[in-house]
N, C-alpha and C positions, 0 to 999 in steps of 0.2 A: 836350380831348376824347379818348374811349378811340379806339383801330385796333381796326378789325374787320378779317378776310380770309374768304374762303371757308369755308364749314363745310358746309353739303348741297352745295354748288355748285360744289368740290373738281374733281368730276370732270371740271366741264364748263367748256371754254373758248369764246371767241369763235369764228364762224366761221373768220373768216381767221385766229385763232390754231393752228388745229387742224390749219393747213397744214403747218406745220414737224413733220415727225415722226422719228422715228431716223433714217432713212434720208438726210436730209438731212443728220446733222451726219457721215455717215460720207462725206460729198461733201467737207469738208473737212480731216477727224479720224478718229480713229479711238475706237468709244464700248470705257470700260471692261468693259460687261460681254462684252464675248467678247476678254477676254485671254487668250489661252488657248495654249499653244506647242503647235505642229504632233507627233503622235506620233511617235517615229521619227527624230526630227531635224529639222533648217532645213530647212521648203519653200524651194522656187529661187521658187513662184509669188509673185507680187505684192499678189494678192489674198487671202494670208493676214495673218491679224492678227498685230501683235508679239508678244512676251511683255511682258508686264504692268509689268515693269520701265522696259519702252519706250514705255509706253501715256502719256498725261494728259487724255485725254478722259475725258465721264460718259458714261453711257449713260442716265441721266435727267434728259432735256433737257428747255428748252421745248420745247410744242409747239404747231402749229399746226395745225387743222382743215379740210377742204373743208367752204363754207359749201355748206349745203343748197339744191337747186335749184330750190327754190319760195322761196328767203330775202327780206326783207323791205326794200322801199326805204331809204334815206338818209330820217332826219328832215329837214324843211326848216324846223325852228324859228331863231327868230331865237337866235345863239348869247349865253349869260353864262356869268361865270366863278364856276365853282363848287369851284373851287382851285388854288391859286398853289404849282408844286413848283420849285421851287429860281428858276429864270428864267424856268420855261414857266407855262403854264395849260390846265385840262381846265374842256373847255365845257360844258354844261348839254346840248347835243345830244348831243357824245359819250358822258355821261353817260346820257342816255336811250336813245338808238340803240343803247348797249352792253348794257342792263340788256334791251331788247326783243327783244334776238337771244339771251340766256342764257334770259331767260324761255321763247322759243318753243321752245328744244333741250329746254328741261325739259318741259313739256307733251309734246312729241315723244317724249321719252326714258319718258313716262308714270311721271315725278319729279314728288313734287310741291312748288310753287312756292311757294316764302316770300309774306309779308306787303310789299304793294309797296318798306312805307318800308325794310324789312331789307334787302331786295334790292338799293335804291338805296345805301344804308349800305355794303353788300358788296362794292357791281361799284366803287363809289367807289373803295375802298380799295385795290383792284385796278389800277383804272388809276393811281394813286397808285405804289404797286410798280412796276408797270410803268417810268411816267413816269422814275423814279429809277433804276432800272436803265441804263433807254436812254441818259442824259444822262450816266453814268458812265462807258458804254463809248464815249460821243464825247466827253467830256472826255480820256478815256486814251488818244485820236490812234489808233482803231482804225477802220478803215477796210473795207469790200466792196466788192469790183471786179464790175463788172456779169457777169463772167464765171461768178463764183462762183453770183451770183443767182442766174444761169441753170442752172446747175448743182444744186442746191436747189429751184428750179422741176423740171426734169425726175426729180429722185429723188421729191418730193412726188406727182407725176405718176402716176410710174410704181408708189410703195408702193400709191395710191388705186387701182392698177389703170386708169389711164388714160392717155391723151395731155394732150402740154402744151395744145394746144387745146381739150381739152374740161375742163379745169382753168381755163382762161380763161375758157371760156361759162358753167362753175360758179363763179368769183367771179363777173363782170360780174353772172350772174343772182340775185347775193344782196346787188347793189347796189353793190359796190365798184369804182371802176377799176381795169383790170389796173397802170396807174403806180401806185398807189397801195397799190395788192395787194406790186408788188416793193419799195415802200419801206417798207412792214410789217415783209415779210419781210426786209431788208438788216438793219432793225432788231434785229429776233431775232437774227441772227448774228452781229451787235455786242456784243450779250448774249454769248450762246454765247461768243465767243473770250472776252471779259474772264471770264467765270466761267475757262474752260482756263486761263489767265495767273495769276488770281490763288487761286482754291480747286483745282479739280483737281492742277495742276501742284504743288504744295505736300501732297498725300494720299500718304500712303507707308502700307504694308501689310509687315509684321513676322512672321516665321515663327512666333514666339509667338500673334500673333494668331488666325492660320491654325490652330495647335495647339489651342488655347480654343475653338474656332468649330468644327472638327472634333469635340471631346471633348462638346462641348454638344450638337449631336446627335446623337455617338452616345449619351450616354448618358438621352436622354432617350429613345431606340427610335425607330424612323421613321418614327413616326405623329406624333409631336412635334418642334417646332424648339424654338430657344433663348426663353428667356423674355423676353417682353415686358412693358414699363411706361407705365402710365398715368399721367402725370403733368401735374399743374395746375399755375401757378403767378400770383401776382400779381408785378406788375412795378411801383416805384415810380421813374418816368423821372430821370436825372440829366441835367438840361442840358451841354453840351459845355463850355461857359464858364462855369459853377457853381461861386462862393465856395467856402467852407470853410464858412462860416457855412447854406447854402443845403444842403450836405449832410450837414450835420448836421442838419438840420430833415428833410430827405427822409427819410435814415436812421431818424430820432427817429417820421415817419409811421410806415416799414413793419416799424419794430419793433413800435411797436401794432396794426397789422395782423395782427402773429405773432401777437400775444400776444391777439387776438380770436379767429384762427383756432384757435391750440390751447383755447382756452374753450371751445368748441363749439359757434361762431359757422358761419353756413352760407357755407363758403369758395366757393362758387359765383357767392351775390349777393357776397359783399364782391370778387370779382373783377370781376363786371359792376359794380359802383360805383366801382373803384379802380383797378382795373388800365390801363394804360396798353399791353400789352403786345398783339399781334394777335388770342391767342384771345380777350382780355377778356369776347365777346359770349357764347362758349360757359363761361360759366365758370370760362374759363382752362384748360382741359382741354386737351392739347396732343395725345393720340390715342395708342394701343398704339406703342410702337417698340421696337427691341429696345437694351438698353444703349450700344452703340458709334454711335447714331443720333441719342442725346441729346445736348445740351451737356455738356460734359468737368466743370463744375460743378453741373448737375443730376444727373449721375447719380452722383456721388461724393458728392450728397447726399441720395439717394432708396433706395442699392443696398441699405444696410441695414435702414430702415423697413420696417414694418411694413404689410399693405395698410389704409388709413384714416391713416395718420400724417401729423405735419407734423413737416418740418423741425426741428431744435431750435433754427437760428440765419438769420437774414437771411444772404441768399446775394449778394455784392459782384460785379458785370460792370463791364464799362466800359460796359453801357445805365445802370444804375440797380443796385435794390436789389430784391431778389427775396424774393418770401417761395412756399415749394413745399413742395405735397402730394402723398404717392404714392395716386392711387385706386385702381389698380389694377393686378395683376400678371396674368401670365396665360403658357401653354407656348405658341407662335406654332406652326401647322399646318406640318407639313416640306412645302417647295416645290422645286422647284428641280434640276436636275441631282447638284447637292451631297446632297441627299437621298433621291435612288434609287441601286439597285443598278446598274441597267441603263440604260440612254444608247441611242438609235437613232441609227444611224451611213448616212449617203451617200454614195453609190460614185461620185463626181462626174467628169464633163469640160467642158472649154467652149473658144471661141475667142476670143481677147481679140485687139481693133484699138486702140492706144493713140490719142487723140484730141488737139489741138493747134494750131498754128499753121497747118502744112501739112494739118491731118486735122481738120476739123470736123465735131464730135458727127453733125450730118445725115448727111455724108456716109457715117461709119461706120455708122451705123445703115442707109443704104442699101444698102452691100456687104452686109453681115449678114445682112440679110432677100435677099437673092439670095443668098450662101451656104445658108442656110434652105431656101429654095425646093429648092437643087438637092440636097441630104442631102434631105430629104424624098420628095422623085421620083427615090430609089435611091441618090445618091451616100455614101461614107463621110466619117464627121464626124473622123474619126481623122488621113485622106487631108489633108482641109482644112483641120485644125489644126496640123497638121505645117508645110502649104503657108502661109497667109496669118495663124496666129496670130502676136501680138506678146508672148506671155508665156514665162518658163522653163520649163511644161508643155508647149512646142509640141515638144520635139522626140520627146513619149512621148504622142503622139497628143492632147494639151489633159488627158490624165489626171491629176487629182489625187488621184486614188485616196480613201482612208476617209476620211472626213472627221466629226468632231463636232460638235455644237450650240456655237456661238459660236467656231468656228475662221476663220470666215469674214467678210467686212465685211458686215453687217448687209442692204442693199439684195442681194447676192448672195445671202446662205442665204435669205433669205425671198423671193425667187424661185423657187431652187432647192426651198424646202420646199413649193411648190406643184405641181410637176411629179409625174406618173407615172411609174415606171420606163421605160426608151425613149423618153420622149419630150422635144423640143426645145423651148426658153422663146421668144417674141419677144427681139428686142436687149433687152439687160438693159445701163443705165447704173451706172455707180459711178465714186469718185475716179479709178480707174485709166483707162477708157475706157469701151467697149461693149462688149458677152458676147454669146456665144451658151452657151448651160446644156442641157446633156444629162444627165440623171440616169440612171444603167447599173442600179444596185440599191440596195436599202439592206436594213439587216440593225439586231437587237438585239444587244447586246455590252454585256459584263460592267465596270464603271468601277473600272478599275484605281485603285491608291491614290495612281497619281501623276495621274492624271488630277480624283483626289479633292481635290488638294489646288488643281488648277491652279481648279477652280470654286469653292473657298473661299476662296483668292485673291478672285477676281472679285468674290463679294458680299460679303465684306467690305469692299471698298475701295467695292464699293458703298452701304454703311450707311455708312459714313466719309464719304461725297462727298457724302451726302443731310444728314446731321448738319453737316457744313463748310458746306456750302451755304445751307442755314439759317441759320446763324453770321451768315456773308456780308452774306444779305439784309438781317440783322435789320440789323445795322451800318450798311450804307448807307442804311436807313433813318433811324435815331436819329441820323447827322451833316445829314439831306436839311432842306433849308427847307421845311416845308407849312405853309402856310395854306388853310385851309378857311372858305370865301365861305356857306354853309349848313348848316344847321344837320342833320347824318346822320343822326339819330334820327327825323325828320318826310320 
């Protein structure tokens, strides 16, 4: 049977998967894209990110979504198995119940909704990923302490703009139990560390790289980024324990395959009929990415084609046997820090209570909000940073003076990017403890070339971790046991 994954439906996950967002994986890590080293020299603060050398986290995690507060009860259909992944099985509810909560976000989202059997073909194959993922990172003795949970619950929380309590009344009301909500969620983080261990922690970024990545915008003007590639491909599966005799016949397929696709056979349906690989459904069509985002083998064999071209040779993986077309080149729109001149910079202070054994999150979050109280009815926040903060800005009043876009842990600046000048955040959680965030000013400022370089760092190592990642998943899939109980096309 071909894999299918996502292709409209991309953008949208489960309820309860929407819950996990950046801000949670910086409760245990720190995400690559704000590697960024402090201007100036080593902050003393705590709360600033490493440099990039010290970093292994992504910043393109899963994630998890607040289910919507009208969300739709649990099926109560009597459960069948509708596929056997390695020792588990995914039931015909899960399967339904999954496919009725994507459904309803897309209607919501005023998307419109595949053909039921596509959709069930999709979310299948999804929880399939899923499945093999989760079982990978509890096969590899990786474990979540309920503390963390909680931890993850309160940044989920607090990114949504809310308390943990009204995060509870928003799962319970979209049908899930909150135990069930935190075993979800342990799950992801399971995910999340084995991704850190085994693809992040292995991504290294090369000054040459940063050189290329640099020169490619500029010389394309700043209205353009580096050039993107479309590229399809068929994928002819190599069993793990496959003769010699059985890849030679594989081989011997998707050489004919080649040899269809360069006739001027329409390489779209021969990928919907052949392909084994996840875009199969989409024609194999794998999406714009930019070169360092592709497989290290695709693109050393796309980079010189032509747009319309194939391949001149089957391309060897350890999945199988590949046959690849370039469809499409394109200049990618410049985005990004890396791509302006100018960066808005925040004149930041705050008070930080580190949280603990002896200091539970509640409890700091209650002095906080009474420190709050009284800086707001006149007192100086300066006075009280000095007095009761726990970080190495307490003794220059919680000032951290300028600060840039991704200098900071992720649940921080985007609290802080919410504030007024003068004005004071609620307790702000992160790995470190509980904040109080005062924003003094903020100003536009010119991006120096060393600053230039520290944000091409970052998305490149970014395009690298999304390509490795990839890699990754495809792998643990092509060793995973599935059997599929029905039939995906109906």
């Amino acid at each position: 049977m071909k894999r299918q994954e996502f292709a409209v439906l991309s953008f949208l996950l489960t309820s309860w998967q929407r819950l996990l967002l950046p801000a949670v994986l910086a409760a245990m890590t720190v995400p690559a894209a704000a590697q960024l080293k402090a201007p100036g020299g080593p902050r003393t603060s705590g709360i600033f990110v490493p440099q990039a050398s010290d970093v292994t986290a992504p910043s393109s995690q899963p994630k998890l979504g607040v289910p919507p507060a009208d969300g739709q009860k649990r099926s109560q259909l009597v459960d069948e198995v509708v596929a056997v992944v390695n020792n588990s099985v995914i039931t015909r509810r899960e399967l339904l119940d999954r496919s009725d909560e994507i459904e309803g976000q897309l209607r919501a989202a005023g998307r419109p909704v595949p053909a039921r059997a596509d959709l069930l073909g999709e979310v299948l194959e999804r929880l399939v990923m899923e499945r093999v993922q989760t079982q990978a990172a509890q096969d590899a003795g990786i474990r979540v302490t309920d503390q963390e949970v909680d931890r993850a619950i309160e940044s989920v929380a607090q990114q949504n703009q809310m308390n943990a309590t009204d995060l509870r009344r928003r799962v319970e009301a979209s049908g899930m139990t909150w135990t069930k909500y935190r075993e979800e969620l342990r799950k992801q983080v399971q995910v999340i560390r084995l991704r850190e261990r085994e693809v992040d922690s292995k991504v290294q970024v090369y000054d040459g790289e940063i050189d290329n990545y640099l020169a490619a915008r500029g010389g394309q003007g700043a209205a353009s980024g580096p050039t993107e590639y479309n590229v399809a491909q068929i994928l002819v599966r190599v069993p793990e324990n496959a003769s010699d005799a059985q890849k030679q016949a594989l081989r011997a397929k998707a050489e004919g395959l080649l040899k269809q696709a360069q006739g001027g056979a329409d390489f779209a349906q021969l990928a919907q009929a052949n392909s084994e690989a996840p875009e199969a459904a989409q024609g194999g069509a794998m999406g714009f990415r930019e070169i360092g985002r592709l497989p290290t083998l695709f693109a050393n064999a796309v980079v010189d084609l032509q747009t319309g071209g194939v391949a001149p040779q089957v391309v060897e993986s350890a999945a199988g046997f590949h046959v690849v077309k370039l469809l499409a080149k394109r200049a990618a729109p410049a985005s990004g820090p890396a791509a302006a001149s100018k960066i808005t910079q925040t004149q930041v202070r705050h008070i930080l209570i580190r949280t603990g054994p002896n200091m539970p999150e509640a409890e700091a979050r209650r002095q906080l909000s009474t420190l709050r109280d009284r800086i707001t009815h006149g007192g100086d926040f300066a006075d009280a940073a000095k007095r009761f903060s726990q970080d190495g800005s307490a003794q220059n009043g919680g000032d951290l003076g300028w600060v840039s876009p991704g200098e900071l842990v992720p649940e921080f600046e985007q609290a802080m990017s919410r504030l007024r000048p003068n004005e004071i955040s609620e307790p702000v959680v992160t790995q470190f403890g509980v904040h109080l965030i005062q924003v003094l000013n903020r100003r536009e400022t010119e991006l120096s070339p060393e600053k230039q370089r520290d944000f091409a760092r970052a998305e490149v190592r970014e395009q690298k971790l999304r390509a490795a990642y990839d890699d990754w998943v495809r792998q643990l899939r092509s060793q995973a046991y599935v059997e599929y109980r029905v039939n995906r096309q109906r």
